[in-house]
N, C-alpha and C positions, 0 to 999 in steps of 0.2 A: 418575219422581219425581212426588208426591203434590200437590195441590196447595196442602196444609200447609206440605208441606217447602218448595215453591218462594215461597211468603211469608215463611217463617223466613231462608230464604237472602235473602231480595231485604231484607227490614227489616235484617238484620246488613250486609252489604253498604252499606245506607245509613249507618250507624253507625258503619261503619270508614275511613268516608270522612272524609280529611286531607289536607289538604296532604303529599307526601314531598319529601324533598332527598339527593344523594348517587344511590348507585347503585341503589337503586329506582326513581329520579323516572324512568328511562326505561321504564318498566313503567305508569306513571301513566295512559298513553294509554288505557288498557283501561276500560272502563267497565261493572263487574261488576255492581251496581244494575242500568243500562241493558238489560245482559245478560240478568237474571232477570226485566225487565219485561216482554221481550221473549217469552221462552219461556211466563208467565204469560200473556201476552196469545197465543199461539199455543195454548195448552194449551186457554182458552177458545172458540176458534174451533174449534179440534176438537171439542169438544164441545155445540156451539152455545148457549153461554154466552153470558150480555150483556156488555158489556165493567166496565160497575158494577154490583154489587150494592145500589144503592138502589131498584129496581123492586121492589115487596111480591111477594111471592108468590101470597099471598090476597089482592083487594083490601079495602081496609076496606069494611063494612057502610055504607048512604048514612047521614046524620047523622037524626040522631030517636029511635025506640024504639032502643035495643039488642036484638040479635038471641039468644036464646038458644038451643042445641042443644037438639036430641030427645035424650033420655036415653032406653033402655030399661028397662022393667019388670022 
C-alpha cells in the first residue's frame, strides 16, 4: 500500500469514527485510525522519512536580494 492510499484510509477512518451501541460496540475496541497511523509512521521509518512534512526541502534563500536561476541560452 501507497502512501496515498494509507492517508486515504487513515482520514476516512477518522471520519467514521462514532460512538456504536448494540452488537458492534464490542468491535469498538479496535482502533482503525490508530491502526493506519501506525503503519504510516512505520512506512516512513522504512524509508527514512521524517515523521512531519513541515521540514522544506529547499531551504529558502537568506532574506535580502531574491535569488534568480540561470537560465540557458
Amino acid at each position: 500500500m501507497d502512501m496515498n492510499e494509507l492517508f486515504y484510509r487513515h482520514q476516512m477512518a477518522l471520519m467514521a469514527t462514532r460512538p456504536l451501541h448494540g452488537a458492534s460496540a464490542r468491535h469498538a475496541d479496535f482502533d482503525l485510525s490508530g491502526h493506519y497511523a501506525d503503519r504510516i509512521d512505520a512506512y516512513r521509518a522504512r524509508r527514512g522519512m521524517s515523521k512531519y512534512f513541515a521540514e522544506p526541502a529547499n531551504p529558502a534563500p537568506p532574506a535580502g536580494r531574491p535569488t534568480i536561476p540561470h537560465l540557458p541560452n
